[in-house]
C-alpha positions in Angstrom: 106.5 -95.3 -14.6 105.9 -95.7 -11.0 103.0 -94.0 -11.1 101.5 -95.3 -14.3 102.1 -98.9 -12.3 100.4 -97.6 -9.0 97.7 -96.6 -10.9 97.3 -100.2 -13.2 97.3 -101.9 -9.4 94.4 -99.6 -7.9 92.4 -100.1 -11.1 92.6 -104.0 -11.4 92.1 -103.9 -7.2 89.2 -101.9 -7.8 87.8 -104.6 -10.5 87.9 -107.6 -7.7 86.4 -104.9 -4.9 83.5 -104.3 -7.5 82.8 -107.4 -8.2 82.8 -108.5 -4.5 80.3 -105.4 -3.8 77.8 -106.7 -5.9 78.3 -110.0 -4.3 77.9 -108.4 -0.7 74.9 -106.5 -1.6 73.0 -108.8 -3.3 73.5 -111.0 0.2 72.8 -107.9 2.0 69.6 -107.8 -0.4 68.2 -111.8 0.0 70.3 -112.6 3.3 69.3 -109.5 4.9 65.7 -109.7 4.4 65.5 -111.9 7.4 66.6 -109.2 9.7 63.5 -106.8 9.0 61.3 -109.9 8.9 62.1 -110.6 12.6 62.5 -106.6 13.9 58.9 -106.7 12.6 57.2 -109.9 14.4 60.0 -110.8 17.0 58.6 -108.4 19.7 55.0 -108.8 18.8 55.5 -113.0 18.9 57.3 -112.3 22.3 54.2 -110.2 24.2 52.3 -113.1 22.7 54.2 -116.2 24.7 55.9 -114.3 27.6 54.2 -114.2 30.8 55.4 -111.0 31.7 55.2 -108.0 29.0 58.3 -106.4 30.4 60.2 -109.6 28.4 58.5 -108.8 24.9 61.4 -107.6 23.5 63.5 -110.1 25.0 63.6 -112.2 21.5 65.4 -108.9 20.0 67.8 -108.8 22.8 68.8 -111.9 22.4 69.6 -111.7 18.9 71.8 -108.9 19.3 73.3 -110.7 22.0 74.1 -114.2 20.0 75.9 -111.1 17.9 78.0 -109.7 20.7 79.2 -113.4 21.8 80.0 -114.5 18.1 81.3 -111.4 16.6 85.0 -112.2 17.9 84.8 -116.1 17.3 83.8 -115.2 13.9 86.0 -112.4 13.6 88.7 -114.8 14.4 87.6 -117.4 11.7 87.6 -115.0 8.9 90.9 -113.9 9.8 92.2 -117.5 9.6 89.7 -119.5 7.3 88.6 -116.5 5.1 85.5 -114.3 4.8 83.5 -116.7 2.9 84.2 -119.0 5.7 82.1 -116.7 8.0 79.4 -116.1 6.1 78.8 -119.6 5.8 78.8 -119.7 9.2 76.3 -117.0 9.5 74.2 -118.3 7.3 73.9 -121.7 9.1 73.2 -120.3 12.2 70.3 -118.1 10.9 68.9 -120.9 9.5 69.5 -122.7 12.8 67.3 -119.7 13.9 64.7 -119.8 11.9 63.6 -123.7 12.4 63.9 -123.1 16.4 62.4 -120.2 16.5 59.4 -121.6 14.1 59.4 -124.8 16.3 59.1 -122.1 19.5 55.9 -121.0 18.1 54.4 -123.9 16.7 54.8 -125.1 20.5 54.3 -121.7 21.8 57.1 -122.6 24.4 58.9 -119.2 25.1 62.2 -120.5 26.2 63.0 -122.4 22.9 61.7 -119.1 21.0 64.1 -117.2 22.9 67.0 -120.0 21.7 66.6 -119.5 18.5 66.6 -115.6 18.3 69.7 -117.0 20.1 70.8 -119.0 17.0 70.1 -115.8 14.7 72.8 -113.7 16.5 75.0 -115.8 14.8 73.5 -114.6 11.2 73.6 -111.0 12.8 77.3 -110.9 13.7 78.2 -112.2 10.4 76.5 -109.5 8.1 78.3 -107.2 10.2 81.0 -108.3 8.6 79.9 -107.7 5.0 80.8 -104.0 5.1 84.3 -104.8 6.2 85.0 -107.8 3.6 83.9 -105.0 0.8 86.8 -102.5 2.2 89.4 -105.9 2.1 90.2 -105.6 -1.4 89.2 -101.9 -2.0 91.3 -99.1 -2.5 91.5 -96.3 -0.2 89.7 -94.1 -2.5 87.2 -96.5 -3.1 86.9 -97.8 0.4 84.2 -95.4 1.8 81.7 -96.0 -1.8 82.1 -99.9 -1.3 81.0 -99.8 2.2 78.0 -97.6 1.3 77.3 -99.9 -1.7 77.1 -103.0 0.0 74.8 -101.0 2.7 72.7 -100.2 0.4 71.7 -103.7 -0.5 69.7 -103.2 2.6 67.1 -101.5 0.2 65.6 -104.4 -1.2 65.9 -106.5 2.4 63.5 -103.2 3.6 61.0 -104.6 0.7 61.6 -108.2 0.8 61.4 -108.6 4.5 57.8 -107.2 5.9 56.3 -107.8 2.7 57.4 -111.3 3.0 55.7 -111.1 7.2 52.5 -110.4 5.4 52.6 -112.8 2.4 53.5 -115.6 5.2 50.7 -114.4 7.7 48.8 -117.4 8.6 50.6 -120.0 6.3 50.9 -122.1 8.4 48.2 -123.8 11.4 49.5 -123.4 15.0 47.7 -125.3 18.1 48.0 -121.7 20.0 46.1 -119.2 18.1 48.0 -116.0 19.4 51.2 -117.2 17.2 49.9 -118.8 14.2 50.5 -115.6 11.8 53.8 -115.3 12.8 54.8 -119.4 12.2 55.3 -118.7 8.3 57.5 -116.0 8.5 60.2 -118.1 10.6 59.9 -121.2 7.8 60.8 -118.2 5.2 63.9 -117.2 7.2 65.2 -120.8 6.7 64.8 -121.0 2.8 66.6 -117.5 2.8 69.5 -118.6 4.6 70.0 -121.8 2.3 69.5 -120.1 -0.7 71.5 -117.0 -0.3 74.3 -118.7 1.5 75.2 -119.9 -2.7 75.6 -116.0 -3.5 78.9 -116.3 -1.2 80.6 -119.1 -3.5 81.3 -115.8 -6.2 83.2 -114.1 -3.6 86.3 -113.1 -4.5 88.4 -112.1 -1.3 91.7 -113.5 -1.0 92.0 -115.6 2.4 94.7 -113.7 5.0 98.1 -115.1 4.5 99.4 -117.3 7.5 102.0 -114.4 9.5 105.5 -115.5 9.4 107.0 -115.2 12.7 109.2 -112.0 12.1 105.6 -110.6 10.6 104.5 -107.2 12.6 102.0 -108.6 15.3 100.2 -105.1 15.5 98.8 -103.5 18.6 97.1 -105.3 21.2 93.3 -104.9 21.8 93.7 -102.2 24.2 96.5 -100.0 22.5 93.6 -100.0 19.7 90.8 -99.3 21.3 92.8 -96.4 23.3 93.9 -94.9 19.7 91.7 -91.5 19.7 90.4 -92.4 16.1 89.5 -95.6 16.7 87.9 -95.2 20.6 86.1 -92.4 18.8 84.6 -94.4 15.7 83.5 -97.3 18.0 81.8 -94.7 20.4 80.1 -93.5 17.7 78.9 -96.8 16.0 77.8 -98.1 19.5 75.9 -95.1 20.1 74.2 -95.2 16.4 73.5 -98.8 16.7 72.1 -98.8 19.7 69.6 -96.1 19.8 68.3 -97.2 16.6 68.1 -100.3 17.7 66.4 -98.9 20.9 63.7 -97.4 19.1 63.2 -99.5 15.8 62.6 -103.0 18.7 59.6 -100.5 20.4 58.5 -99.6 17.2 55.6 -102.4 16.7 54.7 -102.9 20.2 54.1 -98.9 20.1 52.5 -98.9 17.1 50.0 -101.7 17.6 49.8 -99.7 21.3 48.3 -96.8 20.3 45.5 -98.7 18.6 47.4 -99.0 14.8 47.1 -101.9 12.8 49.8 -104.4 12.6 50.4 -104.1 9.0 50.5 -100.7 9.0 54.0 -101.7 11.6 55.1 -103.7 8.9 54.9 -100.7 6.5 56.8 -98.7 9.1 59.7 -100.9 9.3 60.1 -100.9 5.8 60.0 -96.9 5.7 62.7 -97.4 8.3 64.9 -99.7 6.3 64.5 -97.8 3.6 65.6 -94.9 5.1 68.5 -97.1 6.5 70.1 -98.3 3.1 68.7 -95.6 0.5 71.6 -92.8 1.2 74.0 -95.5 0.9 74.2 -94.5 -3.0 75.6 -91.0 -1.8 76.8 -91.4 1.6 80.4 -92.6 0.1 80.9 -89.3 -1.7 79.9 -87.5 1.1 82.1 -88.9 3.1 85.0 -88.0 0.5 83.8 -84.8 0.0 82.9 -83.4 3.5 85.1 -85.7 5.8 83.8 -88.3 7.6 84.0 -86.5 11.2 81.1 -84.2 9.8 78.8 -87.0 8.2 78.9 -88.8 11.1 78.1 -85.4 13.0 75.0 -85.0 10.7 74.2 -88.5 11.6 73.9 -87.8 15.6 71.9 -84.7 14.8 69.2 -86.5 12.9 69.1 -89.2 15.5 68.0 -86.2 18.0 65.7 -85.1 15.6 63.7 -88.6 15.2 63.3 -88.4 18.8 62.1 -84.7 18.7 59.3 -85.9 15.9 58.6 -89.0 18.1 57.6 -87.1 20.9 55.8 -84.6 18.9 52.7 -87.6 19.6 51.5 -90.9 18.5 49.5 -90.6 14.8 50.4 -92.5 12.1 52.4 -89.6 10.3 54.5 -88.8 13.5 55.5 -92.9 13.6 56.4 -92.8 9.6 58.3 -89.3 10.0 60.0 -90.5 12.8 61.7 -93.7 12.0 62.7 -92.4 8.6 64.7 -90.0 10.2 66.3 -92.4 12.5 66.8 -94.8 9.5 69.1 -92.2 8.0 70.6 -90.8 11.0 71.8 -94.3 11.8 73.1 -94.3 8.4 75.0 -91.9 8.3 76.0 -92.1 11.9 77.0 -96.1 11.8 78.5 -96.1 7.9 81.0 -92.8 8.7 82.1 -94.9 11.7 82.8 -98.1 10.1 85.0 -95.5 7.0 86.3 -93.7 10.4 87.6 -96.9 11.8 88.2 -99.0 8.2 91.3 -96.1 7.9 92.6 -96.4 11.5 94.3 -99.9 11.9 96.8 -101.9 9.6 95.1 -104.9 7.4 96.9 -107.7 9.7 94.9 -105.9 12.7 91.9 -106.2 11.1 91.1 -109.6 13.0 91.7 -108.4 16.1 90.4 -104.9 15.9 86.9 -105.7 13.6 86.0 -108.5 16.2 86.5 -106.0 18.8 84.8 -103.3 17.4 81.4 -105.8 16.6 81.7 -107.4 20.3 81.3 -103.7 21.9 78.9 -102.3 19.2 77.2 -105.1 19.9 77.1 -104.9 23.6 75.9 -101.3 23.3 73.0 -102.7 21.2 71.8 -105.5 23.4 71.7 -103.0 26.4 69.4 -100.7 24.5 67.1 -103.6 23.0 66.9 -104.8 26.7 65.6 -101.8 28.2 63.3 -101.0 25.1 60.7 -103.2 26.3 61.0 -102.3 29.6 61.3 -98.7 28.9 57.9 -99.1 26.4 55.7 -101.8 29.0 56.9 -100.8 32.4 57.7 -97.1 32.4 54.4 -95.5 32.8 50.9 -96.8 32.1 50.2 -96.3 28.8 52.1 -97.4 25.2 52.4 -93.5 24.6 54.1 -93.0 27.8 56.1 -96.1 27.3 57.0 -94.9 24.0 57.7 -91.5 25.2 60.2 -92.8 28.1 62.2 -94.9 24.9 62.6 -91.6 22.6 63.4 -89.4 26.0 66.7 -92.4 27.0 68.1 -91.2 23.4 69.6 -87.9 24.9 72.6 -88.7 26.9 73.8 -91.5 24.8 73.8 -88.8 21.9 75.3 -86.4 24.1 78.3 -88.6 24.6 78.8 -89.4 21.1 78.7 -86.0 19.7 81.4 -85.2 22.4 83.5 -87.6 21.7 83.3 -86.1 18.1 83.9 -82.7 18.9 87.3 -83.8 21.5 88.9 -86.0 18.2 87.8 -82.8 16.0 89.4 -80.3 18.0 92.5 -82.4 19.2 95.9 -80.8 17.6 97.4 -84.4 15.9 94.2 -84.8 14.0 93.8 -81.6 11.8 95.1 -84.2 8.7 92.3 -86.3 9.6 89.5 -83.7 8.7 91.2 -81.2 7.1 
């Protein structure tokens, strides 16, 4: 009977967590779009405005970096006010983001551009959050397949977005010529952020109850991050964030470089983020089938091969090849960390550990989407060396990761985990 009851509670768990997946991916979908849209143009609108091509990337970086500062204020919310809380939140400040970044370009003054990629961080940090809130109400069967779900709403974001940066490509008139085809793309952003912030009134996901005071207050920030599991899965999710991130923000500026047209970029980062979101429909099972210590090994060893391909030269074929590989590498790489660490602290440490995790992930990415540009404009004197010097950084960041892996794989308390 106990049994027959166990399983009657997983299955009517399950029925809320699927319902709250296709809530997540449909925002990961409409919401998300915004985040290719930008990748695409942020770095080309920034060599257009900044007075030195070293800070062209500098719009991306500071996306990532209005991330890292919100990820633990919003982490914090959620665990208080409740996940739909945040993502309201999120949603506001990418709108924020889109209106002061459009109002950058329509003045072409760089330094409120660079605010509002500021703004958008806040937007950023909060769909970080999505693939958590689908493991909230999950079982731990399930948990691993909701994750990969919700990730794979990232599919239709890879179409939405660029194709919306070409259907808004001069829209709108600009007094500075150099930024007019990119004004209509930020106006889009703000409609998405308005509109898909409604998909978040169907969520589902109960808020955290308030901890009575004998209530176990859970490990402190640094006995989590010092757990092996958990040190582990953040080194690995920092190191497949970042290096993605490191390459996808050079991508255009290298592209357009080596004498490609800019749509042809835009058809690249959609490649890319489809490549990002499409194993998502399998990645789950082969998580549950494998072990997630070797999909997230599978995921470092593509990353090295996107490099390999990128180095191979600069045509069209090597770009598309390329980026698809590091689309699924990060895939694999950043979703069998998130399972790795989903399973390695207790639901009333969520709070504390997910803001955590975000704030150094984060961190790790805004390093690598700093140096991008000046790895790609002011290491060498030419786009392919530039883009060369980006692909050649990957090495000992993947080196580290896949270390880390092999210590956790080969330590004697952890045969359960992988076994």
């Amino acid at each position: 009977m106990t049994a027959y009851r166990n399983g009657m509670e997983t299955l009517q768990s399950d029925s809320r967590a699927k319902r709250n997946v296709i809530v997540l991916a449909l925002a990961q979908a409409i919401l998300g779009a915004q985040m290719p849209m930008i990748f695409t143009i942020g770095g080309l609108a920034g060599q257009s405005l900044a007075t030195n091509l070293c800070y062209a990337t500098l719009p991306i970086s500071l996306i990532v970096l209005g991330s890292m500062l919100t990820a633990t204020p919003i982490s914090w919310a959620m665990q208080r006010f409740g996940r739909r809380a945040g993502f309201f939140i999120g949603a506001a400040g990418g709108a924020a983001g889109g209106a002061v970044g459009a109002l950058g370009l329509y003045l072409a003054n760089f330094p409120i551009f660079l605010l509002g990629s500021l703004l958008t961080g806040i937007y950023m940090s909060a769909q970080g959050f999505y693939r958590f809130a689908a493991a909230d109400t999950a079982s731990d069967a399930y948990r691993p397949k909701a994750i990969s779900y919700v990730m794979a709403g990232g599919l239709a974001s890879a179409v939405i977005g660029p194709q919306l940066v070409k259907l808004t490509d001069g829209m709108f008139e600009s007094p500075d010529a150099r930024v007019a085809s990119f004004l209509g793309a930020y106006v889009a952003v703000v409609a998405i952020n308005i509109l898909g912030s409604l998909l978040f009134l169907f969520l589902d996901i109960p808020r955290p109850p308030v901890p009575e005071e004998d209530a176990p207050k859970g490990r402190s920030r640094w006995e989590l991050i010092t757990t092996p599991r958990i040190a582990v899965a953040v080194i690995c999710a920092m190191v497949s964030y970042a290096l993605m991130n490191l390459v996808m923000t050079s991508t255009p500026l290298a592209v357009v470089g080596c004498g490609i047209e800019k749509d042809n970029a835009a058809d690249i980062v959609t490649a890319h983020v489809l490549a990002m979101f499409l194993p998502s429909f399998f990645t789950g099972h082969l998580i549950a089938r494998f072990g997630v210590e070797k999909i997230v090994a599978a995921g470092l060893v593509i990353l090295a091969a996107a490099g390999a391909v990128a180095l191979q030269g600069v045509r069209l074929e090597n770009f598309f090849i390329a980026l698809i590989l590091l689309g699924i590498g990060w895939n694999f790489g950043f979703i069998g960390a998130t399972s790795m660490l989903a399973g390695a602290h207790e639901p009333h440490e969520r709070g504390r550990m997910q803001g955590l995790n975000d704030l150094l992930v984060f961190g790790g990415v805004t390093f690598a989407s700093l140096a991008s540009g000046g790895l790609m404009n002011c290491s060498g004197g030419s786009a392919q060396e530039g883009w060369s010097a980006v692909n050649i950084a990957m090495v000992p960041f993947l080196a580290l990761a896949g270390a880390a892996l092999i210590w956790l794989y080969l330590r004697p308390g952890d045969e359960a985990e992988h076994a």
